[in-house]
ROGUMI-758697 format. One record per residue (C-alpha): residue in one letter; x, y, z. Coordinates in nm, 4 decimals, decimal comma. Layout:
REM ROGUMI-758697
(rec 'A'; (X; Y; Z));
...
//
This chain:
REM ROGUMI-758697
(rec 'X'; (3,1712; 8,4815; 2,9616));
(rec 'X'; (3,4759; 8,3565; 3,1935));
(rec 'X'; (3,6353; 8,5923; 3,4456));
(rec 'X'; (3,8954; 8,5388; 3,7031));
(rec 'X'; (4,0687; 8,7918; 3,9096));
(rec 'X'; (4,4548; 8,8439; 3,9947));
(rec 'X'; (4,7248; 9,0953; 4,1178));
(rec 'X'; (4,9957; 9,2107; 3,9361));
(rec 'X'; (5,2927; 8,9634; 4,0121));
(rec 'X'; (5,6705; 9,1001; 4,0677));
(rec 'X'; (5,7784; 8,8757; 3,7537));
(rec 'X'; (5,5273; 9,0274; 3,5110));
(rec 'X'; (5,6231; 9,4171; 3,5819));
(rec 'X'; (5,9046; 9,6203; 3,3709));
(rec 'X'; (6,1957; 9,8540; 3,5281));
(rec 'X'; (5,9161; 10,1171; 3,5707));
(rec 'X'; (5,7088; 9,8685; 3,8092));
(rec 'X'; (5,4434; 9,8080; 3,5037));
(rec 'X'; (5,2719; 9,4743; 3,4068));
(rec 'X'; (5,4730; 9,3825; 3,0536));
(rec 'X'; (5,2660; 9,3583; 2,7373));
(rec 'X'; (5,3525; 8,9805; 2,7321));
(rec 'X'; (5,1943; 8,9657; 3,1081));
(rec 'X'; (4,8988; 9,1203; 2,9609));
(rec 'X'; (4,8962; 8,8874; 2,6432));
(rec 'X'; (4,9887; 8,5559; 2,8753));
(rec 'X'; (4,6405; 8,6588; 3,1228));
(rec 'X'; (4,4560; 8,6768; 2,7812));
(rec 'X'; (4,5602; 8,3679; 2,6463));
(rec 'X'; (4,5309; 8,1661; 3,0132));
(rec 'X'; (4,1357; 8,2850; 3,0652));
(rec 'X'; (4,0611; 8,1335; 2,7242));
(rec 'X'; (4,2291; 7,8135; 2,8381));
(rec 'X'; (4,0828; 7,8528; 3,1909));
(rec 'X'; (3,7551; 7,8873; 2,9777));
(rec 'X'; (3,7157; 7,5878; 2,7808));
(rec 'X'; (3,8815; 7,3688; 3,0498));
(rec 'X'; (3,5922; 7,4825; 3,2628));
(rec 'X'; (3,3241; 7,3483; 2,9995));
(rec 'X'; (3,4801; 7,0270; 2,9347));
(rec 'X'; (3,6628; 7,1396; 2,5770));
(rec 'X'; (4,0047; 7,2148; 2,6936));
(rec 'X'; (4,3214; 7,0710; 2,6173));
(rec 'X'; (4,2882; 6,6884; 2,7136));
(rec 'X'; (3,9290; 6,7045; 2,5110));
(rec 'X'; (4,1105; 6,8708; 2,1910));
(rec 'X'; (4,4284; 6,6236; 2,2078));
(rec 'X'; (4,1738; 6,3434; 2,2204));
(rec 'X'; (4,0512; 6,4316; 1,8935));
(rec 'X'; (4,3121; 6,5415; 1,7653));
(rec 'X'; (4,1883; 6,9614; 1,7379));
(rec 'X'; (4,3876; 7,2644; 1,8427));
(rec 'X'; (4,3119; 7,5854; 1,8549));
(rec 'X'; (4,6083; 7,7901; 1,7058));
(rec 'X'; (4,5718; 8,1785; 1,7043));
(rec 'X'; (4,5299; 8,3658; 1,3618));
(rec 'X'; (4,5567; 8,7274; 1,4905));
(rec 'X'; (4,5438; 8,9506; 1,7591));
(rec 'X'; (4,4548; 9,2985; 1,8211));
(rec 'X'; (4,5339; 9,4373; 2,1648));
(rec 'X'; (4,5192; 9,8076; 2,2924));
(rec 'X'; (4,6105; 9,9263; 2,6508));
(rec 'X'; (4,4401; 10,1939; 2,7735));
(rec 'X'; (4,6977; 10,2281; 3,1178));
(rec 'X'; (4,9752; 9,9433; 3,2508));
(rec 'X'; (4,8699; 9,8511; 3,5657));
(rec 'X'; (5,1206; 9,9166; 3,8685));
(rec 'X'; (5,2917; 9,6563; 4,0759));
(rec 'X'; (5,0555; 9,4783; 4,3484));
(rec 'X'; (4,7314; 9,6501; 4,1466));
(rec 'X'; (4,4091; 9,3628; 4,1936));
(rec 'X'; (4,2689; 9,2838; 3,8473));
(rec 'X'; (4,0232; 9,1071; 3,6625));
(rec 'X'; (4,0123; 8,9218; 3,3100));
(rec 'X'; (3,7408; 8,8307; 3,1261));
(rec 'X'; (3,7011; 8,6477; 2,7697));
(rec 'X'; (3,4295; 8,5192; 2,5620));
(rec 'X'; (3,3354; 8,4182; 2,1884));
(rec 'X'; (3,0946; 8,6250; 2,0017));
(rec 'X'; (3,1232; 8,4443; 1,7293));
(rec 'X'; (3,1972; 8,1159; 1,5144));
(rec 'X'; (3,2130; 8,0786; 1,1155));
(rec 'X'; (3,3699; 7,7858; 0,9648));
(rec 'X'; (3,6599; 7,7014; 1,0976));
(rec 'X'; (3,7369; 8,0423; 1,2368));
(rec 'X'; (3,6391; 8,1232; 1,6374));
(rec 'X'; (3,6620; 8,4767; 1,7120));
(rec 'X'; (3,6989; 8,6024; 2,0808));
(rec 'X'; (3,7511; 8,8989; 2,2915));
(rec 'X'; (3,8942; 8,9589; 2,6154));
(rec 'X'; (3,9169; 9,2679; 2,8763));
(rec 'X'; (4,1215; 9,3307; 3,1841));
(rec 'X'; (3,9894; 9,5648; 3,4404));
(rec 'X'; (4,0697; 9,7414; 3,8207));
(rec 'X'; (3,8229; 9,6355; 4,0844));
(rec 'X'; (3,6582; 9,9481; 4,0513));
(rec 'X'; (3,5830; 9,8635; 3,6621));
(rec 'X'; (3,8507; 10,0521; 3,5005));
(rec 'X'; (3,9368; 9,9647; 3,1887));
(rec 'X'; (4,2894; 9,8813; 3,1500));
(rec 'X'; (4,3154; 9,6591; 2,8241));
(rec 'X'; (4,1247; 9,4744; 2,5373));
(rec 'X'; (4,1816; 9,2794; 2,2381));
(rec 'X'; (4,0313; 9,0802; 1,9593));
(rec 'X'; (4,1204; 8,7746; 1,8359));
(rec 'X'; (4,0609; 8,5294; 1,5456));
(rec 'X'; (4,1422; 8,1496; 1,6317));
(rec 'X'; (4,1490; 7,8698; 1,3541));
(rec 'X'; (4,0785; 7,5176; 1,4359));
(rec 'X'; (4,3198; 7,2517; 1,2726));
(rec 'X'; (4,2808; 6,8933; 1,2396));
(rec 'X'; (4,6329; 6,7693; 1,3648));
(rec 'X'; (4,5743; 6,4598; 1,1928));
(rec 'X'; (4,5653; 6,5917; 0,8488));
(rec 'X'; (4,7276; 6,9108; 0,9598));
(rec 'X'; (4,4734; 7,1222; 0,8085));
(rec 'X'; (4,1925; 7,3429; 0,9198));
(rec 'X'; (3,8762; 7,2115; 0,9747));
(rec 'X'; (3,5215; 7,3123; 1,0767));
(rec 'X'; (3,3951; 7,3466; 1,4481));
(rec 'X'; (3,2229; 7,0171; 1,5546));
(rec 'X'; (2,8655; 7,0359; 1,7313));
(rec 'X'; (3,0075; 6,9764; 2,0173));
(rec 'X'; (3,2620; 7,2648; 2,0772));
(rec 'X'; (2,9388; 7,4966; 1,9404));
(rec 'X'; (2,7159; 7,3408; 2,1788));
(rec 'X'; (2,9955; 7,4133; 2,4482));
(rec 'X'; (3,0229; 7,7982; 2,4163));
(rec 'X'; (2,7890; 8,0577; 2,4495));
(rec 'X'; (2,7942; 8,3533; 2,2880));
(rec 'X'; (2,8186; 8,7508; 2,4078));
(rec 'X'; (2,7813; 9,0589; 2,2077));
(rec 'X'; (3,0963; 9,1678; 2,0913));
(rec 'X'; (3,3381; 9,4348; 2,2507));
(rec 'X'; (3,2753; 9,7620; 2,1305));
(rec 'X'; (3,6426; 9,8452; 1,9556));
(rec 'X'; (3,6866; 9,9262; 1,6330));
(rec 'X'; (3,8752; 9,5847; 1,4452));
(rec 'X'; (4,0949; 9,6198; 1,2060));
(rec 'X'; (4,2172; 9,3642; 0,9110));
(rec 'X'; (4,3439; 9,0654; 1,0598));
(rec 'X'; (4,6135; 9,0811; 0,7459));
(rec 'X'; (4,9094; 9,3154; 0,8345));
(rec 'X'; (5,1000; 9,4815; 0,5364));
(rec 'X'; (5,4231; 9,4185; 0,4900));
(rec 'X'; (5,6417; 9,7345; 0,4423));
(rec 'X'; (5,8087; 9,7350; 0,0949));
(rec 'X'; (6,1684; 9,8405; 0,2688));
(rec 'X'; (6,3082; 9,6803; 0,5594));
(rec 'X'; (6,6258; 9,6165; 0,7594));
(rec 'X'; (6,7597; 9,2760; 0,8467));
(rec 'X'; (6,8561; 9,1970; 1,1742));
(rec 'X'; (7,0767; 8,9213; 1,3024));
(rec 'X'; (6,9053; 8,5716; 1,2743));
(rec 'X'; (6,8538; 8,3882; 1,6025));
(rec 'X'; (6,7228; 7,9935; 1,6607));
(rec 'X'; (6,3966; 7,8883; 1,8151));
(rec 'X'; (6,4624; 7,8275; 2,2243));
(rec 'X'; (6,3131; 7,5267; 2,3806));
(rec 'X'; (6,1247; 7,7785; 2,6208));
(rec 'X'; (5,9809; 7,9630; 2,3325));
(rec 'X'; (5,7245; 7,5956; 2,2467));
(rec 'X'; (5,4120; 7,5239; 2,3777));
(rec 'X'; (5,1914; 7,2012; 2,4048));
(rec 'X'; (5,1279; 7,2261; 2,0628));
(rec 'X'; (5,4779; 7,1799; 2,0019));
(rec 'X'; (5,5777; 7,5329; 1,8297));
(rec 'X'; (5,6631; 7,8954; 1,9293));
(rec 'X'; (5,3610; 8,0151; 2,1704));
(rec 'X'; (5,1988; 8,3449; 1,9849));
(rec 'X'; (5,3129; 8,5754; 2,2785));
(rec 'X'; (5,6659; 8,4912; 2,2493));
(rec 'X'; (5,6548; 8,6002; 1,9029));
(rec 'X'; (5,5689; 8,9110; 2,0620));
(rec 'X'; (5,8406; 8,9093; 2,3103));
(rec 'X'; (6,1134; 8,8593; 2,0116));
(rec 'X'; (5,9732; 9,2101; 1,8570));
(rec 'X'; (6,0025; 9,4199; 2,0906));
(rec 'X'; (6,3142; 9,3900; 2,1076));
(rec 'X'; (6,4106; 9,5530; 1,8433));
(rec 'X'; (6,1296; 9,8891; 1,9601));
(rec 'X'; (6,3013; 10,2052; 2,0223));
(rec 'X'; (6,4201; 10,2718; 2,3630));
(rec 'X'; (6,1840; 10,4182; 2,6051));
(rec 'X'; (5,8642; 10,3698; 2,3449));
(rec 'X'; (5,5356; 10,2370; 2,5277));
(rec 'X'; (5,3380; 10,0135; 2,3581));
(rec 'X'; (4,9134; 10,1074; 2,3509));
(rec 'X'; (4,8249; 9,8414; 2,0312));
(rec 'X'; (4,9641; 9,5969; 1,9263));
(rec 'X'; (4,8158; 9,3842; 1,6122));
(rec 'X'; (4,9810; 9,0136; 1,5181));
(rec 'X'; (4,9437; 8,7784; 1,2068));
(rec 'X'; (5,0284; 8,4055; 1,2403));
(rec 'X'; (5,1476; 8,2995; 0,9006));
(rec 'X'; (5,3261; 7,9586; 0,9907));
(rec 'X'; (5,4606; 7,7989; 1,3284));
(rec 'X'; (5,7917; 7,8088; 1,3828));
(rec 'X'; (5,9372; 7,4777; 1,5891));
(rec 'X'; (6,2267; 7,4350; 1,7855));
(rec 'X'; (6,5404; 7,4099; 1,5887));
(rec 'X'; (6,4095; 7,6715; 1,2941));
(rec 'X'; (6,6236; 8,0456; 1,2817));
(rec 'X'; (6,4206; 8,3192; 1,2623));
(rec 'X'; (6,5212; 8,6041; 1,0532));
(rec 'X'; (6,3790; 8,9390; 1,1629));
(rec 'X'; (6,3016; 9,2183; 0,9320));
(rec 'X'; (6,2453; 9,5491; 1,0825));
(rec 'X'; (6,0457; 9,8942; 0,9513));
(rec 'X'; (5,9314; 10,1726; 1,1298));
(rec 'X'; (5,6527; 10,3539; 0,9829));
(rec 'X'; (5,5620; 10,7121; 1,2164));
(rec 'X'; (5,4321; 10,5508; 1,5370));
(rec 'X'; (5,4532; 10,2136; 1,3936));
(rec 'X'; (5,7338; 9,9171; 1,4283));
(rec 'X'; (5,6592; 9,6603; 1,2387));
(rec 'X'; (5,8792; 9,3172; 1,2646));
(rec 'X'; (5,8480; 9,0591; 1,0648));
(rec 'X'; (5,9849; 8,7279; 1,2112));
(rec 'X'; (6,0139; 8,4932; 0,8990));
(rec 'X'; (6,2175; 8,2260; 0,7274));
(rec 'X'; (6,5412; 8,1900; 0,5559));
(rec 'X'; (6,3679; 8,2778; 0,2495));
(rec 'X'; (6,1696; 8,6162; 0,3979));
(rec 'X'; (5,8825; 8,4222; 0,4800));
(rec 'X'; (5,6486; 8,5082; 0,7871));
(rec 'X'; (5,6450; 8,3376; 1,0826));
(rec 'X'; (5,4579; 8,6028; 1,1985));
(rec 'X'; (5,4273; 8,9970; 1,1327));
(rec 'X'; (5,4019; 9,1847; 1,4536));
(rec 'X'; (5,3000; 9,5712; 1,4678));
(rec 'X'; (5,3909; 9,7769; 1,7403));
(rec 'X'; (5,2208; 10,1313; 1,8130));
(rec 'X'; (5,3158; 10,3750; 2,0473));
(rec 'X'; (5,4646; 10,6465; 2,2178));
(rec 'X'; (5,8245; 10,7794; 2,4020));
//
């Protein structure tokens, strides 16, 4: 397990003084960088031979935002490796052990060389150890996609939207849908499906349903295809 502890920044709260769900998704994401940097498998090791780790799907739920200035503490470890799949959970916490948020995630690891996915080496399973997994109840890593939608205006991939791997970070994807949420609805889960990467220069064409609680974007292609399907659940 990896843990490091924070405070809630200015430039990651809302209008109501609230860490953002992107804040919440970018700590996630940085521990399991911090992580394998820390055991000698991070991103100068991958690029070397020519491995990334590109996220399949999340599942996050928030239990409470944290406030403004509120100390905090991430955690994240693998319980679990099969093929080329890595699967990892993470936590965020008060100091007085609070939970605040969790998630699951599935990672795949692709051979950039043949841009395909390919098995773990020896070496990044000798590098990890792993923990029992979270307690939360995981659903499908595939997200249905609702049969009627409504198209929204098409918009192009920003250069601040790619990461070192050279195409639309995951938790931007999840910045572009909630855009389209209904005002004043709080987000407690949020589930996402990496289909394809989108690169700088591709349009994104967003598809929109709302099913009870549920928002559902799809972020696709020209032709309706996904970039990614993001599901939004929550409350006014």
């Amino acid at each position: 397990m990896y843990s490091f502890e924070s405070k809630v920044r200015y430039s990651e709260v809302d209008k109501e003084g609230k860490i953002t769900l992107n804040a919440i998704l970018d700590y996630f994401q940085d521990s399991s960088f911090f992580h394998s940097e820390e055991l000698g498998v991070g991103i100068k090791f991958l690029a070397e031979q020519k491995l990334a780790w590109v996220l399949s799907s999340w599942q996050v739920e928030i239990k409470r935002y944290p406030f403004y200035g509120e100390h905090v503490k991430i955690s994240t470890w693998p319980y679990d490796f099969k093929g080329f799949f890595g699967f990892r959970n993470f936590t965020m916490e008060t100091d007085e052990g609070e939970m605040l948020a969790y998630a699951n995630s599935i990672w795949t690891l692709l051979d950039l060389s043949k841009g395909r996915p390919t098995r773990l080496t020896t070496e990044l399973m000798e590098a990890y150890q792993l923990s029992p997994k979270f307690p939360m109840s995981c659903e499908s890593r595939k997200i249905e996609l609702p049969k009627e939608t409504q198209a929204k205006e098409p918009f192009p991939v920003h250069k601040y939207h790619i990461d070192t791997n050279q195409h639309v970070n995951n938790g931007r994807y999840v910045g572009m849908a909630q855009e389209y949420l209904p005002e004043g609805k709080r987000v407690w889960k949020m589930r996402a499906e990496y289909r394809k990467a989108a690169v700088y220069g591709d349009v994104i064409h967003p598809y929109i349903a709302e099913d009870g609680e549920k928002t559902i974007v799809n972020l696709a292609d020209g032709e309706e295809k996904p970039y990614a399907i993001i599901e939004l659940e929550g409350s006014r």
